[in-house]
C-alpha positions as CSV (number, residue, x, y, z in Angstrom):
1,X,2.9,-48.8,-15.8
2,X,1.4,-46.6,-14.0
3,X,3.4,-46.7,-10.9
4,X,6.1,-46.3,-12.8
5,X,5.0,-43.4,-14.8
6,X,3.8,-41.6,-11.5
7,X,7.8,-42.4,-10.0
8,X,8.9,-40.6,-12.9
9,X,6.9,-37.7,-12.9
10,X,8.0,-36.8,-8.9
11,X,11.5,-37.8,-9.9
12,X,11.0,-35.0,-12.6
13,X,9.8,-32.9,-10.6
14,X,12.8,-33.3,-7.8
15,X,15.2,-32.8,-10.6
16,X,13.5,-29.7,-11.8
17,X,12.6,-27.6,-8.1
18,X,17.1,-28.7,-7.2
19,X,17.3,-26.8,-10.9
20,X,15.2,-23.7,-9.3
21,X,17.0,-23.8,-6.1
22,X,20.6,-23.5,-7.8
23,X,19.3,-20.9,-10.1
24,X,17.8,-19.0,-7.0
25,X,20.6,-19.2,-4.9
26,X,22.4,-17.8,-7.6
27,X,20.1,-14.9,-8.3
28,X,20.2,-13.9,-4.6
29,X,24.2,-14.3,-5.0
30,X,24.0,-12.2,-7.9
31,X,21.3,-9.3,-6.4
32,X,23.4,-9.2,-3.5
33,X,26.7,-8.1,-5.3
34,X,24.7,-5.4,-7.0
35,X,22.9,-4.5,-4.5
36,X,26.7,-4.1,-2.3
37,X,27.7,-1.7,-5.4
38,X,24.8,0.6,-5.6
39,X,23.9,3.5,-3.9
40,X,25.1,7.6,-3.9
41,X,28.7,6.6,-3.3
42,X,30.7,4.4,-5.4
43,X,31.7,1.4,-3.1
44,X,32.1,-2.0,-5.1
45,X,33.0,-5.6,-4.3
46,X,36.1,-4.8,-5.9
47,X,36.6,-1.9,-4.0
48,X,36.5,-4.2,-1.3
49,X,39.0,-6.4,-2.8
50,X,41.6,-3.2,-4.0
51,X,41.1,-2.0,-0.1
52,X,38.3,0.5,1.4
53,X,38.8,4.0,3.2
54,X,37.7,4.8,6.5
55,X,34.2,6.7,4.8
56,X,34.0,3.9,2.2
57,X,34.5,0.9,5.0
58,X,31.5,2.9,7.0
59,X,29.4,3.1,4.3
60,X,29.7,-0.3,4.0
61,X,29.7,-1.9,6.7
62,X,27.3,0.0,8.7
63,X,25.0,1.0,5.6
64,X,24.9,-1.4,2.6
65,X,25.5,-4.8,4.5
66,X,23.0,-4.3,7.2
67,X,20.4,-3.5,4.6
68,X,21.1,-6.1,2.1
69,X,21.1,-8.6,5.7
70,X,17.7,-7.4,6.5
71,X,16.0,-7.1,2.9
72,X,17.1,-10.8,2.2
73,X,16.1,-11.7,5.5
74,X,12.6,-9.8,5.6
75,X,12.1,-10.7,1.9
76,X,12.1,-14.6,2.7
77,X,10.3,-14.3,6.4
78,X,7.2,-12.5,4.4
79,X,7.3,-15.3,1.3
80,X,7.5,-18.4,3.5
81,X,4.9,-17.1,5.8
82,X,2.7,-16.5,2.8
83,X,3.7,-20.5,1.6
84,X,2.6,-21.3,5.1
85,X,-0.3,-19.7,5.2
86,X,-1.7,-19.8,1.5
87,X,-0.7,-24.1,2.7
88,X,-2.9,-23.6,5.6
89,X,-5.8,-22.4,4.6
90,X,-5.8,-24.2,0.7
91,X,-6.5,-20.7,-0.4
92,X,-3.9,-19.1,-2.9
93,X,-5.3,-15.5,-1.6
94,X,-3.9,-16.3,1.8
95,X,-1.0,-14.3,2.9
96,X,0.0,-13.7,6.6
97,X,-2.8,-10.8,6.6
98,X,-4.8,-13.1,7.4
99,X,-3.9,-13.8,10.8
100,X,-3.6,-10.1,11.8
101,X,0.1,-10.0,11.9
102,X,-0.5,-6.5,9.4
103,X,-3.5,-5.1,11.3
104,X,-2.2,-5.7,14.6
105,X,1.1,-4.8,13.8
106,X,0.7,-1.3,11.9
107,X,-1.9,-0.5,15.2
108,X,1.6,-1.1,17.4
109,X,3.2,1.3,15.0
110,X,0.5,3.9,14.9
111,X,0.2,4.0,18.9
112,X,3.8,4.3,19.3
113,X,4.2,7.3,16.7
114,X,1.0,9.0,17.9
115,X,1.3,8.4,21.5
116,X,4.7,7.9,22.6
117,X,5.1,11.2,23.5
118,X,3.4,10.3,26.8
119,X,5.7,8.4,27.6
120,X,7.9,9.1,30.6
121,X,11.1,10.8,29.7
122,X,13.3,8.2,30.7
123,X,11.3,5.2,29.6
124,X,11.1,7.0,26.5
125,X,15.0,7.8,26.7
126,X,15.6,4.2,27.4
127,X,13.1,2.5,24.2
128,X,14.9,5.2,22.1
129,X,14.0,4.3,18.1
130,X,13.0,0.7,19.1
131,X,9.6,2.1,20.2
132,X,8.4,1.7,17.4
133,X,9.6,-1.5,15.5
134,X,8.8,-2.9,19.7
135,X,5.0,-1.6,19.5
136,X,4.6,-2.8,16.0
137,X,5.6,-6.9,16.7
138,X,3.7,-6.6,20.0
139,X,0.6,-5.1,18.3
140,X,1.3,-8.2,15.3
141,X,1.5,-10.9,18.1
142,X,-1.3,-9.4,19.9
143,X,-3.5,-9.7,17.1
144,X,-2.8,-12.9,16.2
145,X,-3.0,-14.5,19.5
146,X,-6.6,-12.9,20.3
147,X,-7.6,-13.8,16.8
148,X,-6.6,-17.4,17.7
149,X,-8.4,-17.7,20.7
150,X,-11.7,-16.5,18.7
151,X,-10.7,-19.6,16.4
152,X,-10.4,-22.0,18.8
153,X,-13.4,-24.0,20.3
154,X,-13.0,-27.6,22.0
155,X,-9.4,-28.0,21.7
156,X,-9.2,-27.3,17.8
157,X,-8.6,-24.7,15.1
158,X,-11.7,-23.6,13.2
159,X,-9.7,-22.1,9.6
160,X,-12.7,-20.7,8.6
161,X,-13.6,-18.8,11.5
162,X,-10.2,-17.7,11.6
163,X,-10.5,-16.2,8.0
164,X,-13.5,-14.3,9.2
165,X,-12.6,-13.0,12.4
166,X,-9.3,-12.0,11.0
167,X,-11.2,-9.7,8.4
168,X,-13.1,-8.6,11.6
169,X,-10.4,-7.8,13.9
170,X,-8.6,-6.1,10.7
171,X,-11.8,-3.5,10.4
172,X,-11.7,-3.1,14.0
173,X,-7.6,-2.1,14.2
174,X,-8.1,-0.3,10.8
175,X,-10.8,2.1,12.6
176,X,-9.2,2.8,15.7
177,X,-5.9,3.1,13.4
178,X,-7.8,5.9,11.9
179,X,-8.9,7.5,15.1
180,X,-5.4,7.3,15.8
181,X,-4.3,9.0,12.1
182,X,-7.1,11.7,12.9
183,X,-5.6,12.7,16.5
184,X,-2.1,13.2,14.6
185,X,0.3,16.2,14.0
186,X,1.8,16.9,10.6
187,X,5.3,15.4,11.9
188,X,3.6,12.1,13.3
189,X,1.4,12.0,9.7
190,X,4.9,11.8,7.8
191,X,5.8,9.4,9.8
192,X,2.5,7.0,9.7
193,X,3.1,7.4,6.1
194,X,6.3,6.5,5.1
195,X,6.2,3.2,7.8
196,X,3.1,2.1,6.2
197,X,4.8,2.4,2.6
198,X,7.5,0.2,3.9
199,X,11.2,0.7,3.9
200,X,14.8,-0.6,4.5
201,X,16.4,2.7,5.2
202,X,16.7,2.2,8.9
203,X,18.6,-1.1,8.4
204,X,21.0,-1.5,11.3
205,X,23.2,-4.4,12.5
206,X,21.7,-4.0,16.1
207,X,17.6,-4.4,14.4
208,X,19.0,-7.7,12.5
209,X,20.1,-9.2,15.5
210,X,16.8,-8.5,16.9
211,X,14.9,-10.2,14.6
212,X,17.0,-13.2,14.2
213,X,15.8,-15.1,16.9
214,X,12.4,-14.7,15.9
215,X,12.7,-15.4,12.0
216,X,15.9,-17.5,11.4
217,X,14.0,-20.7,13.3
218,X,10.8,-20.4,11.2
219,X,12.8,-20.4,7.7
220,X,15.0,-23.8,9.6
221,X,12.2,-25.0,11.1
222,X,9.4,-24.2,8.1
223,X,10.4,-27.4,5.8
224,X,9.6,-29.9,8.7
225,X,5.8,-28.7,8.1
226,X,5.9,-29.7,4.4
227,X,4.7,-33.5,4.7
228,X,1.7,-31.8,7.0
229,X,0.8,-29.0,4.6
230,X,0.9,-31.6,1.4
231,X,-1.2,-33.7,3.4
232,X,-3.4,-31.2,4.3
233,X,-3.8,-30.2,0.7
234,X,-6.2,-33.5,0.5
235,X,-8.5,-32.4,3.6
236,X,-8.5,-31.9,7.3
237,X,-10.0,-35.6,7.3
238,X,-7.6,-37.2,5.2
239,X,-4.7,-35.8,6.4
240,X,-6.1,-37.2,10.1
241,X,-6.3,-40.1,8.7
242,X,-3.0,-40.3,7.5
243,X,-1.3,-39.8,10.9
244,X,-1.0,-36.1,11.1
245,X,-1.7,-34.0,13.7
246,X,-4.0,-31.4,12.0
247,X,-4.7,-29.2,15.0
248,X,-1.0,-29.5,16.1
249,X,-0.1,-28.1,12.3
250,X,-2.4,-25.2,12.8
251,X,-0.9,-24.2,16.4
252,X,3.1,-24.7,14.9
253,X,2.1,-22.7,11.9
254,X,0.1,-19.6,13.2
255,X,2.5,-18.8,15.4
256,X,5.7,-19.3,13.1
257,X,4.0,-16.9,10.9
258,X,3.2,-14.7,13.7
259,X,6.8,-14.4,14.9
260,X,8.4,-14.1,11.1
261,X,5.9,-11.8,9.8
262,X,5.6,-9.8,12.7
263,X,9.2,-9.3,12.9
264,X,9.8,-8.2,9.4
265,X,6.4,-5.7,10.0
266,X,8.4,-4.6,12.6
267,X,11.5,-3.8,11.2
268,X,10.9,-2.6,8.0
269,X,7.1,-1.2,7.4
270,X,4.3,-2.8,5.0
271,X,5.5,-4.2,2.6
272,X,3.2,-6.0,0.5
273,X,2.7,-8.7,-2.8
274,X,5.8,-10.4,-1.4
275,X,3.9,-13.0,0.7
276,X,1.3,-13.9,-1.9
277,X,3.2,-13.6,-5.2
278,X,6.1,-15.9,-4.5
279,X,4.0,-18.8,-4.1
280,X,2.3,-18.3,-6.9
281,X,5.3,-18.0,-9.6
282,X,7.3,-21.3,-7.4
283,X,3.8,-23.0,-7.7
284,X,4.1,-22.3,-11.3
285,X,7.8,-23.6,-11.7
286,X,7.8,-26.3,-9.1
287,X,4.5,-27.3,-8.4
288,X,2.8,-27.3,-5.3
289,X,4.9,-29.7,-3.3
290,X,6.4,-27.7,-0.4
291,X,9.2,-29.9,0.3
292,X,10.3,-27.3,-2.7
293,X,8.0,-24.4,-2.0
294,X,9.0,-23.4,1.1
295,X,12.8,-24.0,0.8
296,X,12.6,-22.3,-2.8
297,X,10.3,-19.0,-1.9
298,X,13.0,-18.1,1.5
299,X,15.4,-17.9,-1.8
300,X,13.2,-16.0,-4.1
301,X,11.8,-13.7,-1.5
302,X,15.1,-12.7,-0.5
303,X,16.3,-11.9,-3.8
304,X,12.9,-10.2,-5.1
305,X,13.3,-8.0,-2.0
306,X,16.5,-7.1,-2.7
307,X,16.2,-6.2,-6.5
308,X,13.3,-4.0,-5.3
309,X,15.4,-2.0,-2.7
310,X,17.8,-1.6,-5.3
311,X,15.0,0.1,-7.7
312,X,14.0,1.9,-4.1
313,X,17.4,3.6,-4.2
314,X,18.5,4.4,-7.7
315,X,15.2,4.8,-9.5
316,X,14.8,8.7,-8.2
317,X,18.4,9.2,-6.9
318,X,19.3,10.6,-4.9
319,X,15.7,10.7,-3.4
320,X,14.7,7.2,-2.4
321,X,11.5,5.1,-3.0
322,X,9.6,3.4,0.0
323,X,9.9,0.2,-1.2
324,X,6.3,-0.6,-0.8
325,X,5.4,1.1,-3.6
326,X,7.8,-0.7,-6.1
327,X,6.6,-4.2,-4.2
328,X,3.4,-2.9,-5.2
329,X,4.0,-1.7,-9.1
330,X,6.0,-5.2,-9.4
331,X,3.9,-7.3,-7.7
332,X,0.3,-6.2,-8.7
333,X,0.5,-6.4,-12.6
334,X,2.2,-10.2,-11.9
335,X,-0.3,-11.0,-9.5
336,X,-3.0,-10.2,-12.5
337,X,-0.7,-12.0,-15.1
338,X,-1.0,-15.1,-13.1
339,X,-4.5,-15.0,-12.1
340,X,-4.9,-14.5,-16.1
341,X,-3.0,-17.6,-16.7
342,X,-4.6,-19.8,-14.2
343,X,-8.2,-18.5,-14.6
344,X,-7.9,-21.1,-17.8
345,X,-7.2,-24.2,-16.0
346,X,-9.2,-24.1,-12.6
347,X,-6.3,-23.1,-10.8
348,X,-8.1,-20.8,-8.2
């Protein structure tokens, strides 16, 4: 009976996360269509349909598209690597913070605004605009390999000492961040400030195709970890006692999140709350399984990033929001609301 009852309750559970992926997918169909039609000009799906000027067919192609492309696909880097990482380290505070993809990333950024002006002209002429989204995933991928290496001892992954030196090497890149912020002009401040908050604004076809290679095979690749991370749940033992390769799932993982995270840092500022809130409500909905999770939050990242750009755009038109800051005003009071709801039931 028991058996029987425990077959029930997965089957249950399958039926009800395929439920959430359909109504996800849909959302993110739906966001995208609005988020297509909105904006300073009025250019609609069925504007599309009736036919599109040249201005129209500009605006776009080379405007709307591009940055609905890279919010969905920033949106669902940041929530799976927060799935990944909160899976990692059995912490639901985890986000990919932790590994110094932000520290090490906004550092990039910061050197590049500050300092690229000694550049040599034509290297300078060459980089162009990429400097900085280029100095920002270096600075991510820098941090997170040097933070691994301070982990590492005898051949495996100490996630404790990862958590700490992580906090570490974040005080460290925060202070010479600020060194940096203190050395700036009042041009290179406005800069630092609205990369930090995070925006879309810059979306371009060529900046997508940049990051593709470096998030599309992490949200592929991502649901192959599941069995590990479920296993992991249970212990570093058990799950080594169960045939998995622990150290192996640490490696895979770090730098999966590495390469997504950094990417989307790159590409598109801080943005924040989207890597540690989408867990929590698909935990909520789903359960923890992440043969679901991870599958589910690339579909709910992607459409909660989209929804906010949206807000970014028409909340103050024709000015426009970072959209950091309504990450942030969204995310933070559900963050509470679900620390309020599981503070009940042992959940953290």
């Amino acid at each position: 009976m028991v058996m029987l009852a425990e077959t029930t309750d997965i089957q249950d559970r399958s039926i009800r996360a395929a439920r959430v992926t359909q109504g996800l997918a849909l959302a993110l169909a739906v966001a995208g269509l609005a988020s297509i039609g909105s904006g300073a000009t009025g250019v609609s799906l069925f504007d599309m349909l009736d036919g599109l000027s040249a201005r129209e067919a500009l605006i776009l192609w080379d405007i709307r598209l591009p940055r609905l492309a890279m919010g969905a696909l920033v949106g669902a880097a940041l929530a799976v690597s927060g799935a990944l990482m909160q899976g990692l380290f059995r912490n639901p505070l985890a986000d990919p913070g932790i590994v110094g993809v932000g520290a090490g990333a906004g550092l990039g950024a910061v050197l590049a605004i500050v300092l690229g002006g000694l550049l040599p002209a034509t290297l300078g002429a060459w980089i162009g605009p990429q400097l900085v989204p280029f100095a920002a995933f270096l600075g991510g991928w820098a941090a997170t390999i040097a933070l691994y290496r301070l982990a590492s001892r005898g051949g495996s992954v100490s996630v404790a000492t990862m958590l700490l030196a992580g906090i570490a090497l974040g005080a460290l890149a925060g202070a010479v961040t600020g060194v940096l912020v203190y050395m700036a002009d009042d041009r290179q401040l406005r800069d630092l400030t609205f990369w930090g908050m995070g925006s879309l604004a810059g979306a371009s076809w060529a900046k997508i195709a940049a990051s593709l290679p470096l998030i599309v095979p992490v949200l592929a690749l991502s649901p192959l970890l599941a069995r590990g991370l479920n296993a992991l749940a249970l212990g570093e033992a058990q799950a080594r006692h169960i045939g998995i390769d622990t150290e192996r799932l640490k490696r895979i993982t770090i730098l999966g999140v590495a390469a997504s995270a950094g990417a989307s840092v790159a590409i598109a500022g801080g943005i924040g709350f989207i890597g540690i809130v989408v867990p929590h409500l698909l935990r909520l909905a789903t359960g923890p399984d992440h043969r679901f999770l991870l599958p589910n939050a690339a579909l709910l990242g992607a459409s909660l990033l989209v929804l906010a750009d949206i807000f970014a755009r028409t909340l103050l038109a024709p000015a426009e929001l970072p959209i950091g800051i309504v990450t942030a005003l969204v995310g933070a009071p559900v963050f509470l609301w679900i620390l309020l709801q599981r503070r009940g039931i042992g959940g953290l």
